[in-house]
SESELUM-700688 format. One record per residue (C-alpha): z, y, x; residue in three letters; residue number from 1. Coordinates in Angstrom, 1 decimal, decimal comma. Layout:
residues N
<pt><zz>Z</zz><yy>Y</yy><xx>X</xx><resn>Ala</resn><resi>NUM</resi></pt>
...
***
This chain:
residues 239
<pt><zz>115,4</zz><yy>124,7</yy><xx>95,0</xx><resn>Unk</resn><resi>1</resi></pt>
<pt><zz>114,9</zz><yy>123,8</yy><xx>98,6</xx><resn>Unk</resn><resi>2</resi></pt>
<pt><zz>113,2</zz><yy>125,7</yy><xx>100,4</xx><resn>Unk</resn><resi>3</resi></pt>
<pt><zz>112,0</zz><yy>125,7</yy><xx>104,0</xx><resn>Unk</resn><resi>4</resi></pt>
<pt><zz>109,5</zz><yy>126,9</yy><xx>106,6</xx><resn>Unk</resn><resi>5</resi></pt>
<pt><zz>107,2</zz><yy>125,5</yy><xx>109,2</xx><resn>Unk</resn><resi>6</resi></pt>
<pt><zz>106,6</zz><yy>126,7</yy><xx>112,8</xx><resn>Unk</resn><resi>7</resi></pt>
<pt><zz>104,3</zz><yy>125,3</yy><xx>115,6</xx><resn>Unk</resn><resi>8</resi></pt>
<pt><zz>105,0</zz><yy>125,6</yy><xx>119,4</xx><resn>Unk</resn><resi>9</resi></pt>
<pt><zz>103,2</zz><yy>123,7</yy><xx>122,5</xx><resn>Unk</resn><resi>10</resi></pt>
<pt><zz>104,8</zz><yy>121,3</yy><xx>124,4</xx><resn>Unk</resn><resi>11</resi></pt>
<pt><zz>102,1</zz><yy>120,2</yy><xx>127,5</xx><resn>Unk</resn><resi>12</resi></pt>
<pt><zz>99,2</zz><yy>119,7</yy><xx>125,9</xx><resn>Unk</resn><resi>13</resi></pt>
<pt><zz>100,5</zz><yy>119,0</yy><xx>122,2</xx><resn>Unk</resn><resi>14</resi></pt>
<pt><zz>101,8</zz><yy>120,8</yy><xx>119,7</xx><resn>Unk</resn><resi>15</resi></pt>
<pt><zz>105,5</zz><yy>120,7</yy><xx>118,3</xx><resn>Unk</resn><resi>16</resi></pt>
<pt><zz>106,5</zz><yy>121,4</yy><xx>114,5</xx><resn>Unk</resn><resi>17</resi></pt>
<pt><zz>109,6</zz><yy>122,8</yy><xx>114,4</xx><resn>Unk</resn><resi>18</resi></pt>
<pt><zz>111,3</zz><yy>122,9</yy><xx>110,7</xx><resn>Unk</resn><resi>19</resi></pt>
<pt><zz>113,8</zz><yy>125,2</yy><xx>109,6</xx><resn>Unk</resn><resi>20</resi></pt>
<pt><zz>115,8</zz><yy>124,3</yy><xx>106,3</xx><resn>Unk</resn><resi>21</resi></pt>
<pt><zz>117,5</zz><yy>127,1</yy><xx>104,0</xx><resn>Unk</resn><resi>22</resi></pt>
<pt><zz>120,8</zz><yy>126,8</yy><xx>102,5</xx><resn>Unk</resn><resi>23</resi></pt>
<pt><zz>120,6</zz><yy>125,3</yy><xx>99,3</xx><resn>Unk</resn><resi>24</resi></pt>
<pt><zz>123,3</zz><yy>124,9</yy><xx>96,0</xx><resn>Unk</resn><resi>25</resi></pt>
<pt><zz>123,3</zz><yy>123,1</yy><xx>93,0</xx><resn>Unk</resn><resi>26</resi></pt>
<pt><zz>125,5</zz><yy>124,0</yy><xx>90,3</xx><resn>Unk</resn><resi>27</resi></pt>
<pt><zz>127,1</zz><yy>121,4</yy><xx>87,3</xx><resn>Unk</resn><resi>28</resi></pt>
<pt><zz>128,5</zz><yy>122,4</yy><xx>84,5</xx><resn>Unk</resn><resi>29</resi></pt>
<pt><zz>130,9</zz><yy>120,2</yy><xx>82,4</xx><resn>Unk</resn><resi>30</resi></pt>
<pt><zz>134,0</zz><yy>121,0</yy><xx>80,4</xx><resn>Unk</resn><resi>31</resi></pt>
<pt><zz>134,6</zz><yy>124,1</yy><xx>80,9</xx><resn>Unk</resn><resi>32</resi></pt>
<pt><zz>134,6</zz><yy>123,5</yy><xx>84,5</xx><resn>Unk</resn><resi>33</resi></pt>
<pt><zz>132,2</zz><yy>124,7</yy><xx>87,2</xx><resn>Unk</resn><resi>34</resi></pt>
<pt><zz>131,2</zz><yy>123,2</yy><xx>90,6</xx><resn>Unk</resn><resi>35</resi></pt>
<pt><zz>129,6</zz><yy>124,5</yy><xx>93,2</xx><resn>Unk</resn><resi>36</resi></pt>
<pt><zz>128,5</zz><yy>122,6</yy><xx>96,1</xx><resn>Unk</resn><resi>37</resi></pt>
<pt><zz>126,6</zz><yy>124,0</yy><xx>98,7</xx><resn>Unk</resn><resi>38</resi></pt>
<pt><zz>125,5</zz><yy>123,4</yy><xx>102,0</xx><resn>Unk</resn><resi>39</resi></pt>
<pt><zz>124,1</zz><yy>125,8</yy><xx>104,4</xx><resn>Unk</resn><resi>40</resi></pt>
<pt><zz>122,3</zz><yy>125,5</yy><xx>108,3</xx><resn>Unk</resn><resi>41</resi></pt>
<pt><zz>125,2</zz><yy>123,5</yy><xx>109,7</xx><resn>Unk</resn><resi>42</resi></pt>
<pt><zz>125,5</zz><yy>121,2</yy><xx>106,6</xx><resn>Unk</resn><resi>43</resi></pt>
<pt><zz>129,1</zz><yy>121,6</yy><xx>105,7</xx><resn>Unk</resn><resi>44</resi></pt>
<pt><zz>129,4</zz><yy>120,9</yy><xx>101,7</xx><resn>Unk</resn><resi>45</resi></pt>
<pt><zz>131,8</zz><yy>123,1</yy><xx>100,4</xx><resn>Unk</resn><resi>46</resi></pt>
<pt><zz>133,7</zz><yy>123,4</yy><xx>96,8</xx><resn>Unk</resn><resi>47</resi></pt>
<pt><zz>135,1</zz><yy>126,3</yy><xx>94,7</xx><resn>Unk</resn><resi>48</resi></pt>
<pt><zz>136,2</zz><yy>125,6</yy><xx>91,6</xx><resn>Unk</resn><resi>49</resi></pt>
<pt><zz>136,8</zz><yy>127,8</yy><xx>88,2</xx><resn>Unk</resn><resi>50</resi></pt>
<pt><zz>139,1</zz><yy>126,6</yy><xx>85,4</xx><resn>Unk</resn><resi>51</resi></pt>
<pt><zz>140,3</zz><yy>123,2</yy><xx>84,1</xx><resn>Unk</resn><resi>52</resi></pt>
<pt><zz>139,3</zz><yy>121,4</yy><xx>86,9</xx><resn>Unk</resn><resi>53</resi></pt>
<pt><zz>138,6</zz><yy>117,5</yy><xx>86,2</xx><resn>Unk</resn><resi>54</resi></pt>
<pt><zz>139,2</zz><yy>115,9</yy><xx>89,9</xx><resn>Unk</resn><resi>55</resi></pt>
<pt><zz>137,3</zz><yy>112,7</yy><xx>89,1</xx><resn>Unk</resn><resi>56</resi></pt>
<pt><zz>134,3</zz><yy>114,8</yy><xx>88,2</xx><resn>Unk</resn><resi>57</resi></pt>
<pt><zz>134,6</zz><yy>117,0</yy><xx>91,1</xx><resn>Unk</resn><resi>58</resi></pt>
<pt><zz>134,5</zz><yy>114,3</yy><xx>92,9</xx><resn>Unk</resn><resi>59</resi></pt>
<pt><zz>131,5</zz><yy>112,8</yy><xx>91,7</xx><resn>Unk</resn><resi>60</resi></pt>
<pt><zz>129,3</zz><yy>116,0</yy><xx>91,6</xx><resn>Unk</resn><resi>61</resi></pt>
<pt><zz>130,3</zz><yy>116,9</yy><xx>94,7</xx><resn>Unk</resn><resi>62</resi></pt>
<pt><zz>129,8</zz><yy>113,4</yy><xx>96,5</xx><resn>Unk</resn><resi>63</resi></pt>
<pt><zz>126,3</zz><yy>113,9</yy><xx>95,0</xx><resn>Unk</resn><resi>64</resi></pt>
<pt><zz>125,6</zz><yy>117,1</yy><xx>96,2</xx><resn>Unk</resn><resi>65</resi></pt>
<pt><zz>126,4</zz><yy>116,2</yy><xx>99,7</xx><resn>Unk</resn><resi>66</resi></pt>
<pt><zz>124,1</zz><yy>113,2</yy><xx>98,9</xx><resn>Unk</resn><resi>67</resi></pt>
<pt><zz>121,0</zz><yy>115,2</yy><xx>98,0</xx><resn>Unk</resn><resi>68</resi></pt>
<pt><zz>122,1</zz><yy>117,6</yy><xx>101,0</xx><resn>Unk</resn><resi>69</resi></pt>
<pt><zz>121,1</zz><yy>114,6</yy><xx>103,2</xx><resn>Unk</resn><resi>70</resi></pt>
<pt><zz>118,6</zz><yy>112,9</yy><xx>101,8</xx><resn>Unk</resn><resi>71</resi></pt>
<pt><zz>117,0</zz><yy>116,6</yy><xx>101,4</xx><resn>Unk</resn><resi>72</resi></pt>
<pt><zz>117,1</zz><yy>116,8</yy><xx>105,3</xx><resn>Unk</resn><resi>73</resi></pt>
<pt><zz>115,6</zz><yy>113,8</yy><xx>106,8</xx><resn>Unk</resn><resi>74</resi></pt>
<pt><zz>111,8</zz><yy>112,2</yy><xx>106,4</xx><resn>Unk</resn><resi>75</resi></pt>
<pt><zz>111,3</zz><yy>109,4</yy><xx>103,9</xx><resn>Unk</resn><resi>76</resi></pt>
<pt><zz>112,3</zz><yy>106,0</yy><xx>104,3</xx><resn>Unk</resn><resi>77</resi></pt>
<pt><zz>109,2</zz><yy>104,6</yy><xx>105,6</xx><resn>Unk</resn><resi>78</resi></pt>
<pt><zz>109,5</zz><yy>105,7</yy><xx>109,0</xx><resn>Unk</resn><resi>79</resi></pt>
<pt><zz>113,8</zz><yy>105,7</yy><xx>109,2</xx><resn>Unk</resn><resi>80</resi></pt>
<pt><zz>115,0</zz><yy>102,4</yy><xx>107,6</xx><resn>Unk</resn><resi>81</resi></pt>
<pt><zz>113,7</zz><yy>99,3</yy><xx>106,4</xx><resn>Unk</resn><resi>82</resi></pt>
<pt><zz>112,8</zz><yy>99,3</yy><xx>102,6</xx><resn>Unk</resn><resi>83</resi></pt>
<pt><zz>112,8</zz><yy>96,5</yy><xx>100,1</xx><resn>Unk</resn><resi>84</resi></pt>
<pt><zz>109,2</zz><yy>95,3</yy><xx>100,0</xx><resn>Unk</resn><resi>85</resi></pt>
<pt><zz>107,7</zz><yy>94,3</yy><xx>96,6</xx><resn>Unk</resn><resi>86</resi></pt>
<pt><zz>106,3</zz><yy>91,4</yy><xx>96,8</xx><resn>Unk</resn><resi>87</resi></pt>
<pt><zz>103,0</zz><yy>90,1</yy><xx>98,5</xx><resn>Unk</resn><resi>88</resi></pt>
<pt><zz>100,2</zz><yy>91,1</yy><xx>95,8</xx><resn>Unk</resn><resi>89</resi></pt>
<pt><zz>98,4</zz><yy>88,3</yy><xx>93,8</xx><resn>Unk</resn><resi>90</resi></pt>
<pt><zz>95,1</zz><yy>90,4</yy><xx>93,6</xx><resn>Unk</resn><resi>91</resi></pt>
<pt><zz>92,4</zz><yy>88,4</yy><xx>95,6</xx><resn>Unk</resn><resi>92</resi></pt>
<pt><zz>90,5</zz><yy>91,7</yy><xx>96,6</xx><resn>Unk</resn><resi>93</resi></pt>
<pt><zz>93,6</zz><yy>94,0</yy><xx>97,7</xx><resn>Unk</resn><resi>94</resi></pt>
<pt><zz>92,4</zz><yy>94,0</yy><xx>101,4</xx><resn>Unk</resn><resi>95</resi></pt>
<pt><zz>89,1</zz><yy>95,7</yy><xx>99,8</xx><resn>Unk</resn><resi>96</resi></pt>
<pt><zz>91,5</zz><yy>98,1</yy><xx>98,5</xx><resn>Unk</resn><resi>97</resi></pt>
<pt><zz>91,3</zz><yy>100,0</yy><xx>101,7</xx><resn>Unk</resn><resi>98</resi></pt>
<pt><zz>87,7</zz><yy>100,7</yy><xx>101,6</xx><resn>Unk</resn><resi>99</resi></pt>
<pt><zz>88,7</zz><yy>102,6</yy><xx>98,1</xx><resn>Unk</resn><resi>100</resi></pt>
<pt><zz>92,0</zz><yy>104,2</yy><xx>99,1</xx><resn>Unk</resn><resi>101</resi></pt>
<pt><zz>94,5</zz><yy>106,1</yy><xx>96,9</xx><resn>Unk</resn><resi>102</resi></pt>
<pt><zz>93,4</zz><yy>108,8</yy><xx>94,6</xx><resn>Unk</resn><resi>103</resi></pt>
<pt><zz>96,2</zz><yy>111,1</yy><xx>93,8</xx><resn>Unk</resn><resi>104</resi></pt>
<pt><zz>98,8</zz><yy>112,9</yy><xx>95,9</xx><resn>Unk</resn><resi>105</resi></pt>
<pt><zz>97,4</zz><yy>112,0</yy><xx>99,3</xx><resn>Unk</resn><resi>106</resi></pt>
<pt><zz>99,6</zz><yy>114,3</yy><xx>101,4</xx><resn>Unk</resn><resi>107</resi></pt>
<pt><zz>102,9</zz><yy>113,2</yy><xx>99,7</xx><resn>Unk</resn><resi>108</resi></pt>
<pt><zz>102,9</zz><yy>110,1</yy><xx>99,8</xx><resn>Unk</resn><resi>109</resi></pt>
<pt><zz>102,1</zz><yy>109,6</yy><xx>96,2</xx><resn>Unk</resn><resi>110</resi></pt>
<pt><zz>100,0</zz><yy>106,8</yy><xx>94,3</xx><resn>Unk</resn><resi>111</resi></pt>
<pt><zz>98,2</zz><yy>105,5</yy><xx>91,2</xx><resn>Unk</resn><resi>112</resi></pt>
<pt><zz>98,3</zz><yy>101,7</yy><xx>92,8</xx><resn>Unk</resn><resi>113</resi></pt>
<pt><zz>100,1</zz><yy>100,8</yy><xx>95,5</xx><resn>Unk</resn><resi>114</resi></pt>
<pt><zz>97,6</zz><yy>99,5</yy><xx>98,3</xx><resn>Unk</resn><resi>115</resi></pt>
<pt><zz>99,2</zz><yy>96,2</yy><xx>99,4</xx><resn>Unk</resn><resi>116</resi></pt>
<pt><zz>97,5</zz><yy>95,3</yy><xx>103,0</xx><resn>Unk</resn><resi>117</resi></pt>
<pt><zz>99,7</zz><yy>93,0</yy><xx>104,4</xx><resn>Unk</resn><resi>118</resi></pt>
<pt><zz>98,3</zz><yy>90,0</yy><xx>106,2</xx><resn>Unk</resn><resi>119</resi></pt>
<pt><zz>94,9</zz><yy>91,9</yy><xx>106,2</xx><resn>Unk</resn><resi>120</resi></pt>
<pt><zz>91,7</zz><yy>91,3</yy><xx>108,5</xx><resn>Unk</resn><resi>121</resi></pt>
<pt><zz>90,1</zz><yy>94,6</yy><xx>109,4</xx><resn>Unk</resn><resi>122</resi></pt>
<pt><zz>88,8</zz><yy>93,9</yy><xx>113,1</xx><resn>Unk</resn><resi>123</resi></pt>
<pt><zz>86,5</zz><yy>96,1</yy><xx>114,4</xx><resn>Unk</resn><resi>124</resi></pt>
<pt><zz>85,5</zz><yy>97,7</yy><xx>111,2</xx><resn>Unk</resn><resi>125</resi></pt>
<pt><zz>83,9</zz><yy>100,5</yy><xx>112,1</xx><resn>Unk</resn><resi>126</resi></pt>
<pt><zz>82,8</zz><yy>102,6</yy><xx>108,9</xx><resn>Unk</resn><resi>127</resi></pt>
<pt><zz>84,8</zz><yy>101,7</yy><xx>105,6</xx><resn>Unk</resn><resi>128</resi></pt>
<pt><zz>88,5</zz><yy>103,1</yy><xx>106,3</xx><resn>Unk</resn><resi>129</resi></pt>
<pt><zz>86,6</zz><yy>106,4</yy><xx>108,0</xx><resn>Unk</resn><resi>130</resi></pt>
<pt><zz>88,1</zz><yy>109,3</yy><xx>106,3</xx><resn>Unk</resn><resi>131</resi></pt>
<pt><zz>90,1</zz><yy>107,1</yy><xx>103,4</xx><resn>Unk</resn><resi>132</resi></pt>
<pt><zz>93,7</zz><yy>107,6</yy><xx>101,9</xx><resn>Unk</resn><resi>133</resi></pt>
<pt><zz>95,8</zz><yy>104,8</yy><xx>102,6</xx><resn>Unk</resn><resi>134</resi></pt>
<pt><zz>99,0</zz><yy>106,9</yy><xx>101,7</xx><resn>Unk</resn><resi>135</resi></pt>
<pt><zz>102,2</zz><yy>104,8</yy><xx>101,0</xx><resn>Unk</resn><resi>136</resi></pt>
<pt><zz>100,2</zz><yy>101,4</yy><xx>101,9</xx><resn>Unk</resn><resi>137</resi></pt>
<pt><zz>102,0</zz><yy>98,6</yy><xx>103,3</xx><resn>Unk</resn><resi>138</resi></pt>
<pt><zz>100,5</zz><yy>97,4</yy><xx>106,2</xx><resn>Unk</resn><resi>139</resi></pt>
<pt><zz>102,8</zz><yy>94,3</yy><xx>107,6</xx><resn>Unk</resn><resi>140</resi></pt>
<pt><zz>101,4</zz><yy>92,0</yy><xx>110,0</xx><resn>Unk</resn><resi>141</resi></pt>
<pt><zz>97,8</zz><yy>93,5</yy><xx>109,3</xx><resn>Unk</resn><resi>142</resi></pt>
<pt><zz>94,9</zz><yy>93,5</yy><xx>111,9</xx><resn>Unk</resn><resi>143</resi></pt>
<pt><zz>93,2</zz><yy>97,0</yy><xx>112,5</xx><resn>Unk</resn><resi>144</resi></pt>
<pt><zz>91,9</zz><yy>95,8</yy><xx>116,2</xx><resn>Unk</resn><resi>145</resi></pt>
<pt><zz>89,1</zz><yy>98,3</yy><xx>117,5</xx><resn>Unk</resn><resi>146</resi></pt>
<pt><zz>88,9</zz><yy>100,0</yy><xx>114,0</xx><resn>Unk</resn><resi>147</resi></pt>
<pt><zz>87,5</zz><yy>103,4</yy><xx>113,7</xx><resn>Unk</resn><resi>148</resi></pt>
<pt><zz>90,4</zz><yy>105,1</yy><xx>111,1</xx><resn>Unk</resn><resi>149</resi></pt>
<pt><zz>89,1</zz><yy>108,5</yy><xx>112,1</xx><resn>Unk</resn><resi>150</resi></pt>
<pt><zz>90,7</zz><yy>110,9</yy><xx>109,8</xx><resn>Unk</resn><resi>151</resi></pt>
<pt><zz>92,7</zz><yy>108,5</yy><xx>107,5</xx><resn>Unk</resn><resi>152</resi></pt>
<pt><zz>95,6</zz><yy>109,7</yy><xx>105,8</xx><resn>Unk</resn><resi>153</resi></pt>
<pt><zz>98,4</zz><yy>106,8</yy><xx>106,0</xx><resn>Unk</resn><resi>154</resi></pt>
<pt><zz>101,3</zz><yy>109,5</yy><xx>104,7</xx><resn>Unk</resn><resi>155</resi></pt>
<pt><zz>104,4</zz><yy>107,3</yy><xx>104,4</xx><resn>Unk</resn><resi>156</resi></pt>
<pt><zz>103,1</zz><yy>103,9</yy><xx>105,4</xx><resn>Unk</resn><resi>157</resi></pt>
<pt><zz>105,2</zz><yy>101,3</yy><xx>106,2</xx><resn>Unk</resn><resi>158</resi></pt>
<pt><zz>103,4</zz><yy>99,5</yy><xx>109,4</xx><resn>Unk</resn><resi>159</resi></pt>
<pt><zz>105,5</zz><yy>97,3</yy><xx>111,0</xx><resn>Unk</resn><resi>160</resi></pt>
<pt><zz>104,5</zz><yy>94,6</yy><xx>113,1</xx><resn>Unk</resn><resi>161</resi></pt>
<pt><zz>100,8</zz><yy>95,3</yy><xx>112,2</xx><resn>Unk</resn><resi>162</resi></pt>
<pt><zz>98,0</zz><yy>95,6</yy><xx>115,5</xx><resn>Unk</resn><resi>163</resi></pt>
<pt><zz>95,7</zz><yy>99,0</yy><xx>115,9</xx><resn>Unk</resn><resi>164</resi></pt>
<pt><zz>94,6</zz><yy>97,7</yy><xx>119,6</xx><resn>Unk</resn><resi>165</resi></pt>
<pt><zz>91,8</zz><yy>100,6</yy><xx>120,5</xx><resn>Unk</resn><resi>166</resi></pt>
<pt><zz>92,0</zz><yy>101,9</yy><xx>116,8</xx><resn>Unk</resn><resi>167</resi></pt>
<pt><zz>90,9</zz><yy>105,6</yy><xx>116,9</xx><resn>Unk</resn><resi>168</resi></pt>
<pt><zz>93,1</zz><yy>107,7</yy><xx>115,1</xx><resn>Unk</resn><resi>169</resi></pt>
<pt><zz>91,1</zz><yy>111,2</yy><xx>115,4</xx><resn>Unk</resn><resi>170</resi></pt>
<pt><zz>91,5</zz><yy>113,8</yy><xx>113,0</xx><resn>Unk</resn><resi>171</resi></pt>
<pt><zz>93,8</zz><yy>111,4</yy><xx>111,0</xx><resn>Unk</resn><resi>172</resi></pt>
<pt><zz>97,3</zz><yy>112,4</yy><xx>109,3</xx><resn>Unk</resn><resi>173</resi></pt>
<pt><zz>99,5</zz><yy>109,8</yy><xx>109,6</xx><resn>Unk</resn><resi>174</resi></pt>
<pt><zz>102,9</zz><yy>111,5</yy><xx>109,1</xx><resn>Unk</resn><resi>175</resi></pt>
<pt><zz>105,7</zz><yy>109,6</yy><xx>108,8</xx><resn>Unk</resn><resi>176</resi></pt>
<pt><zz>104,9</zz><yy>106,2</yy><xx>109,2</xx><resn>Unk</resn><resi>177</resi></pt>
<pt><zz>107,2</zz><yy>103,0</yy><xx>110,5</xx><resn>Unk</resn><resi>178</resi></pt>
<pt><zz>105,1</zz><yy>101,8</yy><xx>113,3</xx><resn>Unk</resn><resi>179</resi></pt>
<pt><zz>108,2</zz><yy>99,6</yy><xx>114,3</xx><resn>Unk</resn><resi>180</resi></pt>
<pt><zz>106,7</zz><yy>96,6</yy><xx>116,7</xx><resn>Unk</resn><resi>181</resi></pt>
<pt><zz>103,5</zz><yy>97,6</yy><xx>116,1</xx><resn>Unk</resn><resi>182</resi></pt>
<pt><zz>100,9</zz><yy>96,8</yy><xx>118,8</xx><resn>Unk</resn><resi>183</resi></pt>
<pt><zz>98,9</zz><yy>100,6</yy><xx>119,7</xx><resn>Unk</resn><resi>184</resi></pt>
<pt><zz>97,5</zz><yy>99,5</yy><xx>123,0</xx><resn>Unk</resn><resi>185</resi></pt>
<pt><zz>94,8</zz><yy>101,8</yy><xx>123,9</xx><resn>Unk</resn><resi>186</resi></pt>
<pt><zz>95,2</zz><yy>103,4</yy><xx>120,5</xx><resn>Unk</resn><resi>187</resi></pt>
<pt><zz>93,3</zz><yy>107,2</yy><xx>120,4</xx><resn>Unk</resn><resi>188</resi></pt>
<pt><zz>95,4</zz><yy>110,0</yy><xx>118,9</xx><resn>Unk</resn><resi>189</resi></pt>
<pt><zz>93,4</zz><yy>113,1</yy><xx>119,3</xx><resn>Unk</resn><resi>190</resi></pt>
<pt><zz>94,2</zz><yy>115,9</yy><xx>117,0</xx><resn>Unk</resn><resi>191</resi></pt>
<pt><zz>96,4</zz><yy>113,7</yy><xx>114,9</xx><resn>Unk</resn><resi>192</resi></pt>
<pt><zz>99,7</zz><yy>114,3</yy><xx>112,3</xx><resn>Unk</resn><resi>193</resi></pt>
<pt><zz>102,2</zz><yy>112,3</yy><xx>113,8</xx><resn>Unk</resn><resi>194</resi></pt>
<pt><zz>105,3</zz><yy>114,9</yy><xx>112,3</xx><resn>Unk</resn><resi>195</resi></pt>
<pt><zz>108,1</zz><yy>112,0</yy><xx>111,0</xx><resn>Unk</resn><resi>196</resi></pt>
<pt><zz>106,9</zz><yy>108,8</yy><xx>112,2</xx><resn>Unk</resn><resi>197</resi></pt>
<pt><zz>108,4</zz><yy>106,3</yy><xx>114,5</xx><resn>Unk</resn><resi>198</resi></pt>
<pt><zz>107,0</zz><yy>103,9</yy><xx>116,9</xx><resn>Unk</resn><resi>199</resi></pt>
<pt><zz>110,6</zz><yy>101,7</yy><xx>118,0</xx><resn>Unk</resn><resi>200</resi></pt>
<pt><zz>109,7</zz><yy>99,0</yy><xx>119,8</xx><resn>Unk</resn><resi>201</resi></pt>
<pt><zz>105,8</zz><yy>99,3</yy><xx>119,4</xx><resn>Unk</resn><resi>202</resi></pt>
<pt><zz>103,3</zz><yy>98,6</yy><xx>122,6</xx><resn>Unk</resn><resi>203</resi></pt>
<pt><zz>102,0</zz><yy>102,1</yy><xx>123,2</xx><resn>Unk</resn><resi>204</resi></pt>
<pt><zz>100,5</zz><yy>100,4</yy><xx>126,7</xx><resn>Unk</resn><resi>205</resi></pt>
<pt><zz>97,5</zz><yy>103,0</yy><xx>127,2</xx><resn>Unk</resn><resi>206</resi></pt>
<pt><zz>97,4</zz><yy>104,6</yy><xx>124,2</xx><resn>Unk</resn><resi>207</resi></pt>
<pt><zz>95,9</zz><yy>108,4</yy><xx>124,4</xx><resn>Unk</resn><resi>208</resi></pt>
<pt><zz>97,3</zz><yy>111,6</yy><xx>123,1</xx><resn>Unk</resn><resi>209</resi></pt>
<pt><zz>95,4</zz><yy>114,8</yy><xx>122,8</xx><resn>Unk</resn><resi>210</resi></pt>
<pt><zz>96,8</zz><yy>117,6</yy><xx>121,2</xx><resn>Unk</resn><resi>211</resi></pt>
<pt><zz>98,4</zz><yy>115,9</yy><xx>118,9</xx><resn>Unk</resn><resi>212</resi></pt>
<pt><zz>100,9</zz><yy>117,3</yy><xx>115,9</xx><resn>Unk</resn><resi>213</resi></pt>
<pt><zz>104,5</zz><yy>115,8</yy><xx>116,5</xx><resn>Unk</resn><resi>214</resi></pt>
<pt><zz>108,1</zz><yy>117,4</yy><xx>115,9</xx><resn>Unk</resn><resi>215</resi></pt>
<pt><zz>110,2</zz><yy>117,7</yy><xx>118,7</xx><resn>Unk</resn><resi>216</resi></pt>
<pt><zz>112,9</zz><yy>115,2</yy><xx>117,8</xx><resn>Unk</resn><resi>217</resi></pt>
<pt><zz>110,5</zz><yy>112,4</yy><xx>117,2</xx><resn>Unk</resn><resi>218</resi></pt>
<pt><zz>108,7</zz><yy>113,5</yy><xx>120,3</xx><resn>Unk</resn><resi>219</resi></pt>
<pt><zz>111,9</zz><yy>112,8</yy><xx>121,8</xx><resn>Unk</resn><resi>220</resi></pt>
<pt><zz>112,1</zz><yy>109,3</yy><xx>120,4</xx><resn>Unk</resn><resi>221</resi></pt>
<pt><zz>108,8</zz><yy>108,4</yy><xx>121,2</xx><resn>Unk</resn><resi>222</resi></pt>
<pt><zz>109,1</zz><yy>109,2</yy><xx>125,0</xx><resn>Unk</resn><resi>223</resi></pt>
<pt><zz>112,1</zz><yy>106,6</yy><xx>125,2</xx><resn>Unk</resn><resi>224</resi></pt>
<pt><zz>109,2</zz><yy>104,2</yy><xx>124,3</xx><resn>Unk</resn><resi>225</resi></pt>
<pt><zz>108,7</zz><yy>102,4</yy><xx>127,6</xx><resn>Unk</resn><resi>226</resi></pt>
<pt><zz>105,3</zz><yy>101,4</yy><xx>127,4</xx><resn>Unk</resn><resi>227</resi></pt>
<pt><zz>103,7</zz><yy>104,6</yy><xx>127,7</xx><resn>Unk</resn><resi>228</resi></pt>
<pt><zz>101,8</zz><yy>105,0</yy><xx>130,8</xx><resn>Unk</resn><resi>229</resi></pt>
<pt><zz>102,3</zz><yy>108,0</yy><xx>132,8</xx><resn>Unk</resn><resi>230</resi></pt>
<pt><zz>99,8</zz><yy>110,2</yy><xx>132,0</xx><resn>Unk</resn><resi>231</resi></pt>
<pt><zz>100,9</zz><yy>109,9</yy><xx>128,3</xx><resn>Unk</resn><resi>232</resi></pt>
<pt><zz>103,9</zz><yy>111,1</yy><xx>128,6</xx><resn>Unk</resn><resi>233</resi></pt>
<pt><zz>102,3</zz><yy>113,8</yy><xx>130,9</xx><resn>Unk</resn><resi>234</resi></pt>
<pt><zz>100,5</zz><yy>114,7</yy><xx>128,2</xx><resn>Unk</resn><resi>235</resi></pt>
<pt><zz>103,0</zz><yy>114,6</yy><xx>125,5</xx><resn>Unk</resn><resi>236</resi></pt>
<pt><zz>105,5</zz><yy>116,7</yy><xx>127,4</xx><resn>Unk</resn><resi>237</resi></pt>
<pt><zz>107,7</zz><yy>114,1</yy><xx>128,2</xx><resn>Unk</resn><resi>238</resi></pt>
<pt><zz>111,0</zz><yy>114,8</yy><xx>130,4</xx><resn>Unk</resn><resi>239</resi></pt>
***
């Protein structure tokens, strides 16, 4: 089983999650023949093989080992690569669907419905998405304008091309989530999970970070962002 362990460093004025995975195996068994694949910190897979060994299947089990080795590794989908949306939901109250929010398995991502809030209208709402789990939620082309989403938990959503102009963000864990194009002018971030998510291409035109929780690398990426004013990346640590 994977297994790994979690660190925290400062960097300026926010803080820096640095993760540290463990070598890992898996082990198939078939025909009389055993395959090992393992891979350790530099993520090399290697084989050994005992008795009759069947190429085809070595190939295979191996080929998936090195697959889980990966897919192990990095963050979910949602904030590396664009998924295959479902499509647009038929319900005629799924926008009030945020003022509800998921009910299981907040922190991973996990649903009983998925929260389809594509399209949506939430300007300046200002007390029903307060402290609500909106984990795994699509969020396309939604309107959050001047929203208060203080301590939401968006865990895996896929926002792309959706607006949070002025949204406050305080408190709220929002770990890897595609913010691709999205528009985060004068967005607040204080005290927020950002660990995982991605902001390519998205207007960060004075938005505000305050000890915020962020891992290196995509502290890296979002400082390439060239909309953030100068005292945000002062703040974030930028180089």
């Amino acid at each position: 089983m994977a297994m790994s362990s979690l660190s925290f460093k400062f960097v300026g004025h926010s803080i820096v999650d640095v993760h540290t995975i463990k070598p890992r195996s898996i082990c198939f068994n078939h025909l009389h023949s055993r395959i090992r694949c393992s891979d350790g910190s530099n993520d090399n897979v290697s084989i050994q093989v005992k008795t009759s060994p069947v190429e085809r299947f070595k190939s295979i089990a191996c080929g998936l080992c090195a697959v889980w080795a990966v897919t192990a590794t990095y963050p979910t989908f949602a904030a590396t690569s664009t998924p295959r949306l479902p499509p647009l939901s038929n319900d005629p109250n799924r926008c009030e669907r945020a003022f509800v929010g998921n009910t299981i398995g907040q922190a991973n991502g996990v649903y009983d419905k998925p929260i389809d809030l594509r399209s949506c209208d939430f300007t300046n709402e200002k007390t029903n998405l307060r402290g609500k789990s909106l984990a795994a939620a699509l969020m396309s082309d939604a309107k959050f304008d001047g929203a208060d989403m203080s301590e939401v938990i968006m865990s895996k959503a896929y926002a792309v091309g959706a607006s949070f102009k002025g949204v406050d963000f305080s408190n709220a864990v929002i770990d890897r989530v595609n913010f691709g194009k999205a528009n985060m002018q004068d967005a607040v971030f204080r005290n927020t999970v950002l660990s995982g998510s991605t902001f390519v291409d998205a207007n960060l035109e004075g938005a505000k970070f305050e000890d915020t929780i962020i891992g290196y690398i995509d502290l890296q990426k979002l400082c390439t962002n060239q909309t953030l004013s100068d005292e945000g990346r002062d703040i974030l640590g930028c180089r």
